[in-house]
C-alpha positions as a Python dict, from the first residue, in 0.01 Angstrom:
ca = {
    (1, 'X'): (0, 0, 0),
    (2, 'X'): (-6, 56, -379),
    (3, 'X'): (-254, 139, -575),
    (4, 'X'): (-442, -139, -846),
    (5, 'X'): (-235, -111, -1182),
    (6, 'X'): (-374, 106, -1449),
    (7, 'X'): (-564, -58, -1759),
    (8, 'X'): (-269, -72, -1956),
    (9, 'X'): (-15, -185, -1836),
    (10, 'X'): (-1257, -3289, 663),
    (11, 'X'): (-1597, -3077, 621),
    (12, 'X'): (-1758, -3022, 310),
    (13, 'X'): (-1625, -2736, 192),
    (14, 'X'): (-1845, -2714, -106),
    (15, 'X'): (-2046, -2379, -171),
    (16, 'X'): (-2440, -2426, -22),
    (17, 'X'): (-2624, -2551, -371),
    (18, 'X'): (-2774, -2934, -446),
    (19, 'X'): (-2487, -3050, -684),
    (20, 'X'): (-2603, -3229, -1025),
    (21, 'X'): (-2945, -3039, -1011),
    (22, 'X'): (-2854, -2779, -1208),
    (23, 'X'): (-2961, -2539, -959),
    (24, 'X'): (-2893, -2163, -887),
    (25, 'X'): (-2899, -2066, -579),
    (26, 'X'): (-2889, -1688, -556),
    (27, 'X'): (-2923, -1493, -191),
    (28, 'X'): (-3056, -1178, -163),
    (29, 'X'): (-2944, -899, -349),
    (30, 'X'): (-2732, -641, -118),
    (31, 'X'): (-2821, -256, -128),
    (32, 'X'): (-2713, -112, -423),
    (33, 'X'): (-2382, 92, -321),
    (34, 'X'): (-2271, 399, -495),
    (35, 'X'): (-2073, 371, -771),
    (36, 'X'): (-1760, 492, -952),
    (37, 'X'): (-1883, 620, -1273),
    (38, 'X'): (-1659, 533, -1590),
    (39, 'X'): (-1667, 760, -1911),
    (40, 'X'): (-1933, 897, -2090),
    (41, 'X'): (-2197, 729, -1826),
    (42, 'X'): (-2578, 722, -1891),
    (43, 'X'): (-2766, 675, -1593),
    (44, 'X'): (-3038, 409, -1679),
    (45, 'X'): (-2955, 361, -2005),
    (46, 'X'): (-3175, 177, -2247),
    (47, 'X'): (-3093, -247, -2303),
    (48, 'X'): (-2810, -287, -2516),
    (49, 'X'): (-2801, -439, -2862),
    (50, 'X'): (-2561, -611, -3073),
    (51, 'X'): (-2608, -266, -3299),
    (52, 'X'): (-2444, -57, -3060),
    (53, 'X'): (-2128, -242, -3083),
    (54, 'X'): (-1915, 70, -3180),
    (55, 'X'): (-2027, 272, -2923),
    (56, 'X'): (-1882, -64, -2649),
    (57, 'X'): (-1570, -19, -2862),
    (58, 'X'): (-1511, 319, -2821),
    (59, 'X'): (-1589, 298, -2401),
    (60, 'X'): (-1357, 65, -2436),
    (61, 'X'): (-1075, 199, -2582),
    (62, 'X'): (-1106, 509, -2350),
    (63, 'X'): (-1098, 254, -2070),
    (64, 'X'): (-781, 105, -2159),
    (65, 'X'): (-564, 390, -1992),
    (66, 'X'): (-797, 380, -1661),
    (67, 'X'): (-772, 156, -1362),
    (68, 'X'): (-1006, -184, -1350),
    (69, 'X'): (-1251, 15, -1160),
    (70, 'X'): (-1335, 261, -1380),
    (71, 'X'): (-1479, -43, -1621),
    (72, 'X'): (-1654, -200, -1323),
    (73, 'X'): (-1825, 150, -1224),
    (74, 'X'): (-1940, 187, -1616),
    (75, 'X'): (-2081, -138, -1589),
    (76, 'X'): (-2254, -125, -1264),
    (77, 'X'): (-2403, 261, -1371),
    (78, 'X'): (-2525, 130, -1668),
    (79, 'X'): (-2666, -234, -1609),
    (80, 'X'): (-2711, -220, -1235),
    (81, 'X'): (-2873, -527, -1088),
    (82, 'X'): (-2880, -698, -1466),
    (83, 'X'): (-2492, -776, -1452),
    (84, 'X'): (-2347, -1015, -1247),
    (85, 'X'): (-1966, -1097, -1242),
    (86, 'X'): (-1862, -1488, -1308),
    (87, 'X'): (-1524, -1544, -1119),
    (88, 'X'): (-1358, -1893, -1101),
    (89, 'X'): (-1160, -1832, -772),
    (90, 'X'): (-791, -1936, -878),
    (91, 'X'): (-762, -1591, -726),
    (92, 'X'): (-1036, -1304, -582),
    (93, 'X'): (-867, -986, -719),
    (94, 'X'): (-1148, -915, -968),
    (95, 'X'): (-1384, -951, -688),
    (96, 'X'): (-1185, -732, -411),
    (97, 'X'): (-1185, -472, -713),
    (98, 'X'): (-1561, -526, -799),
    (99, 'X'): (-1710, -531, -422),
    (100, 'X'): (-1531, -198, -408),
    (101, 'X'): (-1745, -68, -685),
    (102, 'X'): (-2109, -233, -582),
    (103, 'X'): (-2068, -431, -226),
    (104, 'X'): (-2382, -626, -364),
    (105, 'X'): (-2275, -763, -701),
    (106, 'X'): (-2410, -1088, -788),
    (107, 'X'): (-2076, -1360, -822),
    (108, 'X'): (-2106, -1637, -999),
    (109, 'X'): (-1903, -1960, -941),
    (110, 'X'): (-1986, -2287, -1132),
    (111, 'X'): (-1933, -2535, -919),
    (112, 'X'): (-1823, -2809, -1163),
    (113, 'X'): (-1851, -3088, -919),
    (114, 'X'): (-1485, -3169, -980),
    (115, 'X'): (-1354, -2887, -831),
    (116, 'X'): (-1056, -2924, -600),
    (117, 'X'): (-1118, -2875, -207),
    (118, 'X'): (-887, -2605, -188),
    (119, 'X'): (-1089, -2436, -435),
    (120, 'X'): (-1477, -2530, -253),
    (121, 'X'): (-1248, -2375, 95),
    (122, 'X'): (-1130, -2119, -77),
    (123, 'X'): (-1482, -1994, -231),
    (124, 'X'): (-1620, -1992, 123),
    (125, 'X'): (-1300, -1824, 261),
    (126, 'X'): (-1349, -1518, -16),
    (127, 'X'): (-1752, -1543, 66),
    (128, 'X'): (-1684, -1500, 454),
    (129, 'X'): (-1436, -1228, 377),
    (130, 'X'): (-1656, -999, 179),
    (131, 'X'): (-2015, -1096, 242),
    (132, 'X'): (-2051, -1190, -137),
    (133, 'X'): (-2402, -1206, -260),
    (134, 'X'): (-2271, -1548, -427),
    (135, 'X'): (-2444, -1753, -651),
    (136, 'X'): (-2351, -2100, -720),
    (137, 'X'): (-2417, -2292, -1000),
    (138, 'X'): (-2398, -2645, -1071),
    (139, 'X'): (-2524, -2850, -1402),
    (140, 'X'): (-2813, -2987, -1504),
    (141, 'X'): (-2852, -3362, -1484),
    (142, 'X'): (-2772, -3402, -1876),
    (143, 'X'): (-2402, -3351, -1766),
    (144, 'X'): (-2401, -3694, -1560),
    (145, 'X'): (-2273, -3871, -1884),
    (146, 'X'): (-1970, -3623, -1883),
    (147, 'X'): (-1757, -3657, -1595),
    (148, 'X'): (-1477, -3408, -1617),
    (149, 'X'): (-1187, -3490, -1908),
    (150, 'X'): (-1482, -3617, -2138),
    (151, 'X'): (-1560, -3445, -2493),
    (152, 'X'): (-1880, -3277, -2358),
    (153, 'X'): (-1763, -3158, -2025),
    (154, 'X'): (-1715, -2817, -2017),
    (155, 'X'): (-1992, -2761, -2233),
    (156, 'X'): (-2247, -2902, -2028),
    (157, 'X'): (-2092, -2811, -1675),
    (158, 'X'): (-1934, -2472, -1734),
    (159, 'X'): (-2086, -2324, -2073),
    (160, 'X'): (-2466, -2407, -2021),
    (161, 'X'): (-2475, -2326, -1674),
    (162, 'X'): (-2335, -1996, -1693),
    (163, 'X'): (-2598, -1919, -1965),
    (164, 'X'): (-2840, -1995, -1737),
    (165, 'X'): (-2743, -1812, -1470),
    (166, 'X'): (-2695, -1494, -1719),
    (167, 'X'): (-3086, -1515, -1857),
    (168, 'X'): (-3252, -1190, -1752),
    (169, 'X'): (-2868, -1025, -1711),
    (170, 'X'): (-2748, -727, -1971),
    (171, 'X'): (-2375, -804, -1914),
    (172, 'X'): (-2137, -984, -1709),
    (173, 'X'): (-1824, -887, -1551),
    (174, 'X'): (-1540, -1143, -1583),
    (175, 'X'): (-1147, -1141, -1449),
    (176, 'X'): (-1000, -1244, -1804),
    (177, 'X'): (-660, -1114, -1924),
    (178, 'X'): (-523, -1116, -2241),
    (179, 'X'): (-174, -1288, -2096),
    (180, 'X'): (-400, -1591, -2008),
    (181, 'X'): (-376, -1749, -2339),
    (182, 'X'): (-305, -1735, -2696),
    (183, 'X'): (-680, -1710, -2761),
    (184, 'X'): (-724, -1396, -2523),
    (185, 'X'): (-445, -1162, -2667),
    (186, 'X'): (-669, -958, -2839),
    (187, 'X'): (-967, -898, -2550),
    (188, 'X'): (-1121, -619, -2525),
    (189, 'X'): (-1205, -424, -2206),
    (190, 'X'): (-1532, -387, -2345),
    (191, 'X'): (-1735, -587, -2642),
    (192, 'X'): (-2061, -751, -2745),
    (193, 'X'): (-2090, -1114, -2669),
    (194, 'X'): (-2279, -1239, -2915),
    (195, 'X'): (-2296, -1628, -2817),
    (196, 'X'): (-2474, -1470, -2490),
    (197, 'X'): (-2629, -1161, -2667),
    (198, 'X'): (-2531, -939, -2401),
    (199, 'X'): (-2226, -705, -2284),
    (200, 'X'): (-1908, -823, -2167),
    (201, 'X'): (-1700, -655, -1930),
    (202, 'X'): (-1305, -771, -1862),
    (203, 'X'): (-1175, -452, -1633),
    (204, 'X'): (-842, -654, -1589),
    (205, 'X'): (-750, -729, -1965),
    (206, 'X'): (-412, -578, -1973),
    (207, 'X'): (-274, -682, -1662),
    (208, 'X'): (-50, -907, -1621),
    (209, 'X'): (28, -1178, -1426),
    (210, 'X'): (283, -1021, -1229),
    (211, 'X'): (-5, -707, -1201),
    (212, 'X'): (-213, -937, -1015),
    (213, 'X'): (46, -1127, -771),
    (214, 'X'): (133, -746, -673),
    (215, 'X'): (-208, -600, -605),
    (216, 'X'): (-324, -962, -371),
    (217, 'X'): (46, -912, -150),
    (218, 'X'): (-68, -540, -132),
    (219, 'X'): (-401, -591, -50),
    (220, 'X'): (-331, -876, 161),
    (221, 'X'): (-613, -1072, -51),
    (222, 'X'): (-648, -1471, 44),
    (223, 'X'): (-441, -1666, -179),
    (224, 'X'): (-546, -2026, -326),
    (225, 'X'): (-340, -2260, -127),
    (226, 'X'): (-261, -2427, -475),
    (227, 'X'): (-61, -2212, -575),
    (228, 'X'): (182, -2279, -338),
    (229, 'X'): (206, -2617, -489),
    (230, 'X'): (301, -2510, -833),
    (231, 'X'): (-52, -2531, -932),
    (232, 'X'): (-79, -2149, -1187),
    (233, 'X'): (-373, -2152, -1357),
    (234, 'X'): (-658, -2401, -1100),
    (235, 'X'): (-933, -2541, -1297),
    (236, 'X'): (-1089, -2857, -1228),
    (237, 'X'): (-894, -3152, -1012),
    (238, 'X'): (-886, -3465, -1327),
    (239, 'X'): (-765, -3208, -1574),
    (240, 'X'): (-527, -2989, -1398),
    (241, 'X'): (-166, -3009, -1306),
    (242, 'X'): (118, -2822, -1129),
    (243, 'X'): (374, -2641, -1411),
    (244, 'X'): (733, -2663, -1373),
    (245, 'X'): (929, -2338, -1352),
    (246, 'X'): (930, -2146, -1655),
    (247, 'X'): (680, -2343, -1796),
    (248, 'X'): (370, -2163, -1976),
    (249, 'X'): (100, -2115, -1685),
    (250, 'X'): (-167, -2278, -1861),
    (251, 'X'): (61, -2595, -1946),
    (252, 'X'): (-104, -2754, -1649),
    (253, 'X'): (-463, -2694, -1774),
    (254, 'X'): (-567, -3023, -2009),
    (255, 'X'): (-228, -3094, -2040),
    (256, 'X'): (-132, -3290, -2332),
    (257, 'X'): (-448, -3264, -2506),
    (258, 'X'): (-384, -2906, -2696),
    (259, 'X'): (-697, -2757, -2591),
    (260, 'X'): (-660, -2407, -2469),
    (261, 'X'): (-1035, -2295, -2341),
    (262, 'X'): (-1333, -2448, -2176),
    (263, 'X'): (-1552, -2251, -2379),
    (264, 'X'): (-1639, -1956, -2136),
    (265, 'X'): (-1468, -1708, -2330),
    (266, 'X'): (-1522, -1835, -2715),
}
């Protein structure tokens, strides 16, 4: 078994939460597990500020040679139980690599309400597998007028309630990589999110797609059954489509549209 790359390089299946409420519904918090400490750690370090942004860019720099782990243990030493990590489940490697770090980290997964089934099965398959303290949010009802594809969509099923779920949270842990899009190239490992006012965290920024294929066969991690089907970047069911081979990943993601991001991560 290898080890995770270095930085650089008929039932409902749905999750248990009331859709269109715009509920959270959180579980109780796991013990706290012991952690892998990242560098320069400072146990119970004061709240972060948008002023301390060079100090997040120099962590992160020296985090860019380490493995996604060391960035998970910085952020679980310094935030604890205010940082949660938001995963959308087109794969669990971020959370296999997170539950090593803290067993009891909160997960979030917004449940759109046009999610695929594989998706809803494969959320509970990843929940059953690692006893996630999983919290699923769904939106509010100002989203009814939006059904998925429409202008407002993602804004008022993805963007608002993940801000929601992040009140009260220092940072949030998130499986972005900068191969993922145009718009990601430049991510950092670790930055200052100002639309949230709060710390990002993206331990697997420089891997690669081909990183994160190897590490599920080695780990024998569950594997979306959509991506069997062609299906290489799995966001909601109206607006996503199975790529041909060769074709960009995220050609099948509001395809013929030119839009590139949901909003999550801009």
């Amino acid at each position: 078994m290898t080890t995770e790359p270095r930085s650089d390089t008929g039932t409902d299946a749905r999750p248990a939460a009331q859709a269109g409420t715009g509920a959270v519904s959180r579980p109780g918090s796991a013990p706290r597990a012991e952690t892998v400490p990242g560098p320069d750690i400072e146990p119970g370090a004061p709240h972060v500020s948008a002023d301390d942004t060079a100090a997040l860019a120099e962590v992160s720099a020296k985090l860019e040679t380490q493995p996604a782990t060391a960035a998970i243990g910085w952020a679980v030493e310094r935030f604890g139980r205010a940082l949660s990590l938001a995963c959308s489940f087109q794969d669990c490697v971020v959370v296999d690599l997170a539950v090593q770090v803290d067993p009891g980290i909160e997960v979030l997964f917004l449940d759109t309400g046009s999610h695929f089934p594989e998706t809803l099965a494969y959320v509970e398959e990843v929940r059953a597998r690692y006893d996630l303290n999983l919290t699923v949010v769904t939106p509010g009802p100002e989203a009814d007028p939006w059904p998925c594809g429409t202008e407002r969509c993602c804004e008022l099923r993805k963007v608002a309630p993940l801000h929601r779920a992040l009140q009260g949270r220092q940072a949030w842990l998130t499986g972005l990589k900068r191969v993922d899009a145009p718009t990601r190239a430049a991510a950092p490992i670790v930055s200052w999110d100002e639309a949230r006012a709060m710390v990002k965290v993206n331990p697997m920024a420089t891997w690669t797609d081909d990183d994160t294929d190897r590490y599920a066969a080695d780990h024998g991690l569950p594997v979306h059954p959509l991506l069997a089907k062609g299906y290489r970047s799995i966001g909601c069911a109206p607006t996503t489509r199975p790529v041909a081979p060769g074709e960009d990943p995220r050609a099948g993601r509001w395809s013929g549209t030119g839009k590139l991001e949901c909003g999550l991560h801009s």
